[in-house]
C-alpha positions in Angstrom: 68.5 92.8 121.1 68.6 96.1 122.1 71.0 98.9 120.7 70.3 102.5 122.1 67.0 101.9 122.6 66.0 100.7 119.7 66.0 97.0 118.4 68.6 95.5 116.1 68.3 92.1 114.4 71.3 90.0 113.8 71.1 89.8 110.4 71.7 94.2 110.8 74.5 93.4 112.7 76.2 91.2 109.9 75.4 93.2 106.9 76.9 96.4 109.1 79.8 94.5 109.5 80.4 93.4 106.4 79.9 97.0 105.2 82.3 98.0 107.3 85.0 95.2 106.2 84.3 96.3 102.8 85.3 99.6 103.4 88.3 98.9 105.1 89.5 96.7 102.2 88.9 98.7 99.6 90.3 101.8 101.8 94.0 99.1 102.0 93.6 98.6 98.2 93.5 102.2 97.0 96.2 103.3 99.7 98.2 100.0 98.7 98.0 100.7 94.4 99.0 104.4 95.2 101.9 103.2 97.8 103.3 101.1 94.5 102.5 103.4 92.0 104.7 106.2 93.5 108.3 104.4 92.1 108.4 104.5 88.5 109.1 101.7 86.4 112.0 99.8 86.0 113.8 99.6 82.4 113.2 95.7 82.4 109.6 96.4 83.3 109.5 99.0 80.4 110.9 96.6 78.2 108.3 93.4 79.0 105.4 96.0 78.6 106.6 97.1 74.9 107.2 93.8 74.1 103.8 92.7 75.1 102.3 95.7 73.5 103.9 94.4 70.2 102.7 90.8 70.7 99.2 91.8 70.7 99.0 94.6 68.3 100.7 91.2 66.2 97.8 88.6 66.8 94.4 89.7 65.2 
């Protein structure tokens, strides 16, 4: 196959596209974490987080 001239194997083709869906994926996950990170925290999800800090500063 032929691609501006120049040939282009399949297997190209797939690991460019699955480059590319990489990308995008990882582009949706960063933009997603800082979408959610913007509201602060609630005070019941304050709470669970101290009380889970204390449980494992409690086990060893």
């Amino acid at each position: 196959m032929r691609i501006f001239g120049k040939p282009v194997f399949p297997r190209q083709i797939i690991l460019f596209a699955s480059g590319l869906l990489f990308l995008a994926s990882t582009t949706y996950d960063v933009h997603r974490s800082i979408k959610n990170n913007e509201t602060p925290p609630s005070e019941e999800q304050l709470k669970a987080l101290e009380e889970y800090i204390k449980s494992v500063r409690r086990s060893p």
